[in-house]
N, C-alpha and C positions, 0 to 999 in steps of 0.2 A: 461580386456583383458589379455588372459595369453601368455606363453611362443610361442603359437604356432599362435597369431595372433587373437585369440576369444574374443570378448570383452564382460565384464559382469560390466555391471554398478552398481555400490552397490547403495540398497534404502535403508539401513537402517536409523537407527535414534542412532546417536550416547548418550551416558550417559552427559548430563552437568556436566559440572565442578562447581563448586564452586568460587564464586569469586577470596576467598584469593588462591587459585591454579590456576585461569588466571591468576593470578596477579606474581603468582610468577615466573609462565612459562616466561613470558614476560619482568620480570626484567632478568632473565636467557640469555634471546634472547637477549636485550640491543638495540634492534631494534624499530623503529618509526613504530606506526599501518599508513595505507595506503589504502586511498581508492578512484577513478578514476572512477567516474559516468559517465551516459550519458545527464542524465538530473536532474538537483536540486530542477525539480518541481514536481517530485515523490517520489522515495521512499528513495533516494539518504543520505540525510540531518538525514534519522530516524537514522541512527550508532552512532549517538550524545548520544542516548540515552546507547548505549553499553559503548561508550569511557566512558562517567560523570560515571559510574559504577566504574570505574577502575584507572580514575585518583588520587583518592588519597590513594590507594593500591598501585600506581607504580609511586614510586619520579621521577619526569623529564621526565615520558610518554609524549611523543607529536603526534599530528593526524596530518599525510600528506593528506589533502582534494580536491581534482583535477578537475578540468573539461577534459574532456574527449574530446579533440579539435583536436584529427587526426582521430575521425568517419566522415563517411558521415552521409548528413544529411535522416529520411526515404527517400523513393524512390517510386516515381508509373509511371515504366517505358512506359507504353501504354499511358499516360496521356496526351492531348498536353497542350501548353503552359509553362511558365518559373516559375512560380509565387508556390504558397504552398496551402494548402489544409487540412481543417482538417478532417478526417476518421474517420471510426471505425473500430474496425477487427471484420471481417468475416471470413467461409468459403466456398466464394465464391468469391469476388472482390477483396478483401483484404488478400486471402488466403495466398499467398503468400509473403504479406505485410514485406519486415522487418524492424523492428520501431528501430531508435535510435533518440538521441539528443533531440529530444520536444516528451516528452508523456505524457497524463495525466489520472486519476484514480481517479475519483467523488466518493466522500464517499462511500467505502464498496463493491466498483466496481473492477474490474482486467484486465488483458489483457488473457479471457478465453470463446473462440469465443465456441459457441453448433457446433461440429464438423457433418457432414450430414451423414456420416458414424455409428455415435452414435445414427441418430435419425432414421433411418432406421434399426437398431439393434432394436428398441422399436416397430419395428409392422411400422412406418412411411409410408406410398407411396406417399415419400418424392417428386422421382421424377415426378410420377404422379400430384402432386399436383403441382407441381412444371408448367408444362408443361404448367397446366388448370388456372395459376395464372391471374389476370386480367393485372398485374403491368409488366409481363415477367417474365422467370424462373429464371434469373440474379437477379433483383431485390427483389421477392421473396426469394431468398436462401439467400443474402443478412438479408431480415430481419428477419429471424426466426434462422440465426446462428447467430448472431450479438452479441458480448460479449459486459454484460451492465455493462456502466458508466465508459468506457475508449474509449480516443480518441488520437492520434498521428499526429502529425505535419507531412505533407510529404510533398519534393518538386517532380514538376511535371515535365515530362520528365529525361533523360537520362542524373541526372546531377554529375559531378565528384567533385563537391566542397565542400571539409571538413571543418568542424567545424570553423575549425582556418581560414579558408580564408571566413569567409561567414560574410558579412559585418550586425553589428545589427540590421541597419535599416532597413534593408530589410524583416529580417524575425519577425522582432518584433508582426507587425499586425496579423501574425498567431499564434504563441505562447500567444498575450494576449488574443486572440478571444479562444485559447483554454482551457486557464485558466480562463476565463468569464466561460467556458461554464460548467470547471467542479465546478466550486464556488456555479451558479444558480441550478446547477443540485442538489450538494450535499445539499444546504439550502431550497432544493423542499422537502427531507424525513423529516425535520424536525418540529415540531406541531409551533404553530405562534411565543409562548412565545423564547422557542429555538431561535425559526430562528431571530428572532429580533436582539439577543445578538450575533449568529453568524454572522450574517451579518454586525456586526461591525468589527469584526475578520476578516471577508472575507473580506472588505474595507483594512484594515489595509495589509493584506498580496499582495494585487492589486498593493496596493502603493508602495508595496518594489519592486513589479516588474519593476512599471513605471520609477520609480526614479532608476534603477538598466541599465533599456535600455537607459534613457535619459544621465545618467554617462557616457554611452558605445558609446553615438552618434559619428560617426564618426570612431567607432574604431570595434573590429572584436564580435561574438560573446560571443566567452569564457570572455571575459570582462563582459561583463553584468552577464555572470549567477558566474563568481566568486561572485561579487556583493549580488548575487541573493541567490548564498551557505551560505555566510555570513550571510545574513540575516535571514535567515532560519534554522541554528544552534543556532544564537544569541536567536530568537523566542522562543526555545524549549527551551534552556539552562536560558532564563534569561536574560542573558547577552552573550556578547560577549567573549569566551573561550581564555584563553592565551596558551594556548597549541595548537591551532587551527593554522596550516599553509596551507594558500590556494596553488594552483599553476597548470597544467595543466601538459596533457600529455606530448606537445611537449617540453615543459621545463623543464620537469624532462628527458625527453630521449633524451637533444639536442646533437649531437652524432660529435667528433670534437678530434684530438689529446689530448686537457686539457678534457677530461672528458671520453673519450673509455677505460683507466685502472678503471674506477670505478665499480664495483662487479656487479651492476646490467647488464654489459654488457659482462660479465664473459661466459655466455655460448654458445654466438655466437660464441665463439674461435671453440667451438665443431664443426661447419658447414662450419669453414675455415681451422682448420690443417685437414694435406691428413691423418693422423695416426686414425682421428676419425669422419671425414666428412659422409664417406659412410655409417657407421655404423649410425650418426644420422640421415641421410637423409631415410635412408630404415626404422628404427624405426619409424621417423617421416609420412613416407608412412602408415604404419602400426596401429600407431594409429587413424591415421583421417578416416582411410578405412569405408565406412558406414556410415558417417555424413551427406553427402552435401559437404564435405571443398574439395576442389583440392588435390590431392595430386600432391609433389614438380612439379613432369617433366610437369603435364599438366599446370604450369604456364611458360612454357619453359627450356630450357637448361639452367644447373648452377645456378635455383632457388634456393634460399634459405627462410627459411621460417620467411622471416624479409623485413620491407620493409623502404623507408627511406620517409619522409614527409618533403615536402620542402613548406615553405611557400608562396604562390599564384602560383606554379608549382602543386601542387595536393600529392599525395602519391602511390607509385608502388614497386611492387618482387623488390628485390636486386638482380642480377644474376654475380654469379662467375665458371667462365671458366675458362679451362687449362692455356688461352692467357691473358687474361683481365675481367672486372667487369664492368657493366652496371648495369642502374635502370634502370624501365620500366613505365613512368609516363604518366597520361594522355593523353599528347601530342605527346608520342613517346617514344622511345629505346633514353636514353641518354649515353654515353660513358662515364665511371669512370676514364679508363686508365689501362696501364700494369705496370709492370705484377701483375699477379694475386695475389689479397691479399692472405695471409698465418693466418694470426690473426687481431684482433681488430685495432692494432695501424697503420698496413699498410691499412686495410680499411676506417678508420678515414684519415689521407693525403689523401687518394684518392678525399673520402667526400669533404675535406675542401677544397681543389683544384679545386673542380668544383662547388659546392653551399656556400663558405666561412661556417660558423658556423651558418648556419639557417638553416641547417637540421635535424631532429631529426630521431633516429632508434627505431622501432616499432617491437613489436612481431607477427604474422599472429596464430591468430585462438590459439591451443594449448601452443603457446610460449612467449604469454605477461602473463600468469601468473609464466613464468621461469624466467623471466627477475624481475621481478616487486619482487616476492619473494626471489629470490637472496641476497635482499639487506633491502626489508623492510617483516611487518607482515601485509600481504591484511587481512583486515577486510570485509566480505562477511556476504548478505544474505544466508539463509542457501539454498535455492531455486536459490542462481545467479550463474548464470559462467557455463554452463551446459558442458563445455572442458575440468571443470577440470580433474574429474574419468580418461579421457583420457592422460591429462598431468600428471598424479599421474603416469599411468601406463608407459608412457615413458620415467619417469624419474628411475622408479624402473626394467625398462629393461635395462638402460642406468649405473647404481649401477650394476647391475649383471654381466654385461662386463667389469666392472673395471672401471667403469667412473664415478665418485660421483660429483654431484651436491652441496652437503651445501644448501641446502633450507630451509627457515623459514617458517613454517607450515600457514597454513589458520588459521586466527577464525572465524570460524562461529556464527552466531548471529541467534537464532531462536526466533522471536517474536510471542506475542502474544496479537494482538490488540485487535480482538475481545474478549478475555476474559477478558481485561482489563478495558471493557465497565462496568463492574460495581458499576465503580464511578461516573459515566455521568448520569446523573439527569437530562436527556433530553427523551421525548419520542419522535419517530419511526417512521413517517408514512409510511410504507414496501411497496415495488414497488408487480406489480403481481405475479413473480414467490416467492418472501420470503413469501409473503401472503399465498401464495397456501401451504407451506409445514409448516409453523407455524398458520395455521388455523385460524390467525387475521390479521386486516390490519394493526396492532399498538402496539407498543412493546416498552416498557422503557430501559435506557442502561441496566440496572441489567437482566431484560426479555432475553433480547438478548443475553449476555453474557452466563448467565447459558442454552440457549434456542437452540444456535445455532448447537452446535455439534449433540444433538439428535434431529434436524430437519433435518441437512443433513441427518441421518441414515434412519431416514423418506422416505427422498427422496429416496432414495437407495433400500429400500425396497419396494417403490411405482416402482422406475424404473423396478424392476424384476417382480413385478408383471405385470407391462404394457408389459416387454418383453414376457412372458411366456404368459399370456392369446392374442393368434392370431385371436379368433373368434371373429367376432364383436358383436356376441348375448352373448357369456360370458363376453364379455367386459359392455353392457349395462346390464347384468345383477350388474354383480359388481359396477357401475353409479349410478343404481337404489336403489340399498339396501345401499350404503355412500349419495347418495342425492335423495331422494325419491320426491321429489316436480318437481324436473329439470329434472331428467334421465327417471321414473316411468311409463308415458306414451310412452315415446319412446320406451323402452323395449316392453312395452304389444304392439307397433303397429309391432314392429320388427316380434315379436314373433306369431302374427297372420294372418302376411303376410306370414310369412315361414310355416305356417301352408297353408294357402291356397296354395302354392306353390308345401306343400308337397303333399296336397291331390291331385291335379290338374296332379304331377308328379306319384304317385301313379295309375294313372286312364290312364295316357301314358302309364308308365312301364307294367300294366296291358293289354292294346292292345297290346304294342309293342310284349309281349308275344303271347297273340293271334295269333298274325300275322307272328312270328317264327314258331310256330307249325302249320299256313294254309302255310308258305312257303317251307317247309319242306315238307308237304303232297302234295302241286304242284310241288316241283323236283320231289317227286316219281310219281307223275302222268306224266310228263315230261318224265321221264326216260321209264317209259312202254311205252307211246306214242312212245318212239324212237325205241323201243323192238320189238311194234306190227307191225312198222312202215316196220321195216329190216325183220320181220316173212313172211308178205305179200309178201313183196318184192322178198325176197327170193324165194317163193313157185313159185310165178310168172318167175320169170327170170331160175331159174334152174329145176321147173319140169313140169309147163304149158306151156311156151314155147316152150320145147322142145317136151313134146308132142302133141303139135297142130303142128307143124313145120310136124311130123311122118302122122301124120292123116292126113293132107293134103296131102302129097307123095302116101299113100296109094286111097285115091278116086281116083287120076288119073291112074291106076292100076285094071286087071281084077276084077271081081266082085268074082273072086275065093278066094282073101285074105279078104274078109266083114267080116269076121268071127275076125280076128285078128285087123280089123279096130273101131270092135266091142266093142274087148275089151280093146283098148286105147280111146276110148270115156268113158269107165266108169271108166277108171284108171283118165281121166284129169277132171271126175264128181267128183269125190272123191277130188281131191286136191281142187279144188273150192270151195266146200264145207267147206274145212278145210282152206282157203281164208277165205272163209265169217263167218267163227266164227272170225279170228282174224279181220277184218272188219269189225262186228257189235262190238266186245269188244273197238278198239279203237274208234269207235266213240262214245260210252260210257264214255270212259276214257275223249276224248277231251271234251263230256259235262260236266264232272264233274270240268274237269282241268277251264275251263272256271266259270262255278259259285265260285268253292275256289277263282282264282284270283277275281271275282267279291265283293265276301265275303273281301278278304285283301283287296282291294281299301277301301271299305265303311268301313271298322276301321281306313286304315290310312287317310281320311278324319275326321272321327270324332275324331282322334286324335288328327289332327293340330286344328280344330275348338276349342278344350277341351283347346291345348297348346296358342294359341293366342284369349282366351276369355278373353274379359275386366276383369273379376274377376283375372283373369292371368296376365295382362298386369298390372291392377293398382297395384298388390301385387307387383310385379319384380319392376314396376315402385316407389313403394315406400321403398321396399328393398335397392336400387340403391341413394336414396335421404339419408337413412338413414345411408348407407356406406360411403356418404359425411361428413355426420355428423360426425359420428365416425371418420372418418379418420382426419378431422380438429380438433377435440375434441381430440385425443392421440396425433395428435402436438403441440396442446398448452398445453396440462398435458404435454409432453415429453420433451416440451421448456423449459418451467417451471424447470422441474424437475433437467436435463443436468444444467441450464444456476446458477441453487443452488451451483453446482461445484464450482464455484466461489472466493465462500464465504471464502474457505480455502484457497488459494492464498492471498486474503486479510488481511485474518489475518497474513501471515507471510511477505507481502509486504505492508505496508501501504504505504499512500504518506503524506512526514510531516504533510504539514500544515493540515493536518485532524486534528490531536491533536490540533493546534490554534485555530482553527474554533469553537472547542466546549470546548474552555480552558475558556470560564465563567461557565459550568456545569459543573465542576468537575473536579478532576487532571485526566486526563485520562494516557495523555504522564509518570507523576509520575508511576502510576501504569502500565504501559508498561516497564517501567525500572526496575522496581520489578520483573516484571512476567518474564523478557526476559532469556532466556538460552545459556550459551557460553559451545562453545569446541574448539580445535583445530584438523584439519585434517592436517595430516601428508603427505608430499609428498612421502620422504623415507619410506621405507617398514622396517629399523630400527630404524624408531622414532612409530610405531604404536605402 
């Protein structure tokens, strides 16, 4: 985003650093790495692998590891009942879906739905198909956008209860039903020998969950999955790390007179003194503009972009007025009291005054990573946190007005799992869509490793082909010469229906001419008909008329005028005459007009007979079957193809215990810590 409100999200791909230059940046900073998940059963736990890189480059490095216990938990607000659900993202049911707290990612799998936008870019008649599905058009768009081998925890209805007030047992049976489901999923790609040895792995990793809820019984969720973090560093590391401190969001942000001077609550001051409020609140408009997020006023008067989380009360906007400060919690508009905080310390009294010290302050959307870096160094996926770009840019508009921040920069962590498969001495067995673009159903770690990146390009160049060929006869042509046993007959049937088709249309177009040029020759017969029509007429009304009108007058008159009566009899012989040519020509004409129209009838007869003859009917008829084909056939290549996307998400987001699961076949997780790449992003724009 620049000076004028336009935002430009940078893709690039920064240079890695070198270890001993993380390491030094970092002993520089003097600050704790930091990191505040949503769920320890995905990808969460993998920064183990970046911290063990680092800790003995950086004496008395320590990792702040969180659970993330003032999110709510997913949501499917149309759902009824109270109870949880496991999903998959779609988009169509789930489009909307936003996942936090319980998600899970089956071997190799991501959270990367075939978008229906993308599959009707490929030729799709998505929604056609859609309509004619047997199952419903919901149901169908469901399954063909369905991102595989990820599934999310979601409670059902409209529910406001965070992390931290959500008691273990409650939601236990869904998170272990969805950790069953990504364990049996993942141990399904694998050949028997593999799965054997995994499956002891996957036992072992089951256990730490069970023994992690039953520790937490009776008590809230972040207990168990601390638990459950624990474990799951421990797993990867070996052993249990001494540098390793657990602890949650709401305890690191519990927000109270003894803890509002500490740094990480430093820039809220910005959103309470009047000398730089306006200024952040209009920036803070400015960057969110185009996300989705609210901006300040549409959460009411005096929002500010922090909210506070109070334990079994829920979490809501902080709002500070001219008069006084309220929060805005679940249950209601609560009243802070007057007057109006100025800075942290009169907001904290406020706090403690009304919820004692069990309230914690939180950042909304762009402002938990201003709080959080403040004070420590977030350790990020290079893919998480999609607010930053935007908190980078608010904070370097916020620097350019004179207002500097002090922020400790990001490090990002860019993994690489899948090429790190080529220590796993396990084979593959590849679901349909990896089958389809790596041309086998079975593939070794080493295979897949060196295998995968020029399959996606595969994919890629298959997708532009399927978009660009829109005919369905170049499409089976192209079927038939890659698979000549499956596609080869269909072609030749395509291709000889359209043949009859075109002869049959050929043989129409052919009358239909004919029948332009007899309809053209009846307007002009038409048109003289009207010509001879008005000629007669004419002669009649203005000069036989009138002279028989004359000749009459005159026989009743001496026989002295015979002479002149004489000669208007042969003046109205003469017109008559000249009557009766134009009255033999039009009945001429009307005979001919009459055979032409006769002639057009009996072509557009044998026209339609030519257009609905069975040789017609069954070619259209199996034109129309074969357009089925096709159309199902570029959605499941197109499925296929899109749903390949995947794969690179996976690799830079794994979910730990992947590496357990096949930690009898080889160091995998070793070689992930090798291959991995650090940098740090800089929030100032004079630390770039």
């Amino acid at each position: 985003m620049n000076d004028s409100g336009d935002c430009t999200i940078a893709t690039s791909h920064p240079v890695p650093l070198m270890r001993e230059a993380v390491a030094a940046r970092l002993r520089e900073l003097g600050a704790c790495l930091f990191a505040c998940g949503q769920s320890p059963l995905w990808d969460e736990p993998t920064k183990a692998a970046a911290v063990a890189e680092l800790v003995d480059l950086v004496p008395g490095l320590c990792m702040v590891a969180g659970v993330h216990d003032s999110d709510y938990f997913s949501k499917l607000p149309n759902a009824t009942g109270a109870g949880f659900r496991l999903v998959p993202r779609t988009d169509a049911s789930t489009a909307e879906l936003w996942a936090a707290t319980a998600e899970f990612s089956a071997l190799f799998g991501s959270e990367t739905p075939v978008r229906v936008r993308d599959l009707a870019a490929q030729g799709v008649p998505i929604r056609q198909l859609a309509r004619s599905a047997p199952e419903g058009p919901r149901a169908f768009l469901d399954r063909v956008t369905e991102a595989w081998h990820w599934r999310g925890v979601v409670a059902e209805g409209d529910s406001h209860t965070i992390a931290a007030d959500m008691p273990a047992d409650r939601c236990a049976p869904a998170i272990l039903a969805g950790l069953d489901w990504a364990l049996q999923a993942s141990l399904g790609l694998l050949d028997e020998q593999s799965a054997q040895r995994a499956a002891v792995r996957a036992e072992e990793v089951r256990e730490e969950v069970v023994r992690a809820f039953e520790h937490a019984q009776g008590r809230n969720l972040p207990a168990a999955y601390q638990r459950i973090l624990l474990a799951m560093w421990a797993g990867l590391l070996g052993q249990r790390p001494g540098w390793l401190r657990l602890t949650t969001t709401l305890t690191e942000f519990r927000f109270h007179p003894g803890t509002c001077d500490r740094p990480r609550f430093a820039p809220v001051n910005l959103y309470l003194d009047p000398r730089t409020a306006d200024l952040a609140t209009h920036l803070y408009d400015e960057a969110v503009a185009g996300t989705g997020a609210y901006k300040l006023h549409e959460f009411g008067e005096g929002a500010l972009p922090f909210e506070l989380a109070v334990p079994g009360a829920g979490r809501g906007t902080i709002h500070v007025t001219h008069q006084a400060a309220s929060v805005s919690l679940p249950q209601g508009e609560v009243q802070l009291g007057a007057p109006a905080p100025r800075n942290t310390r009169e907001l904290a009294a406020l706090v403690e005054a009304r919820f004692g010290r069990r309230a914690s302050l939180v950042g909304k959307a762009l402002m938990g990573p201003v709080l959080m870096s403040r004070e420590w160094v977030m350790i990020l996926n290079e893919t998480a946190s999609n607010y930053v770009p935007r908190t980078r840019w608010w904070v370097q508009q916020m620097e350019h007005r004179g207002v500097p921040l002090h922020l400790n920069p990001i490090l990002r962590v860019r993994f690489h799992a899948l090429d790190a498969l080529a220590t796993v001495q396990a084979t593959f067995h590849l679901p349909d869509h990896l089958a389809h673009v790596f041309n086998q159903p079975e593939l070794t770690g080493p295979e897949l490793a060196a295998g995968w990146r020029p399959a996606l390009d595969r994919a890629e160049v298959r997708l532009k082909a399927l978009r660009h060929t829109r005919s369905n006869l170049a499409l089976l042509q192209l079927w038939a010469a890659e698979q000549p046993q499956t596609w080869a007959r269909h072609y030749r049937a395509y291709r000889a229906a359209r043949d009859v088709l075109r002869a049959v249309g050929a043989d129409v177009q052919a009358r239909k001419g004919q029948m332009r040029v007899i309809a053209d020759e009846v307007a002009a017969l038409e048109d003289r008909a009207r010509e001879l029509e008005a000629l007669s007429g004419g002669l009649r009304r203005q000069r036989m008329k009138p002279l028989g009108d004359q000749m009459a007058a005159l026989r009743l008159e001496t026989p002295e005028r015979a002479d002149e009566l004489a000669e208007l009899e042969a003046q109205w012989r003469r017109v008559k005459r000249q009557q009766d040519v134009f009255q033999q020509e039009l009945a001429d004409v009307r005979r001919r007009l009459r055979e032409r129209q006769a002639v057009w009838t009996e072509l557009r007869d044998k026209m339609v007979l030519v257009a609905r003859s069975d040789q017609a009917r069954q070619a259209r008829d199996r034109i129309a079957e074969l357009d089925q084909l096709v159309a199902r056939e570029r959605l499941r290549q197109a499925m296929h193809l899109l749903r390949c996307r995947g794969l690179a998400p996976a690799d830079v987001r794994p979910a730990a215990w992947w590496f357990r699961l096949l930690q009898d076949s080889g160091d995998w997780f070793g070689a992930v810590r090798r291959h991995l790449e650090l940098y740090f992003e800089e929030f100032s724009a004079q630390g770039d």
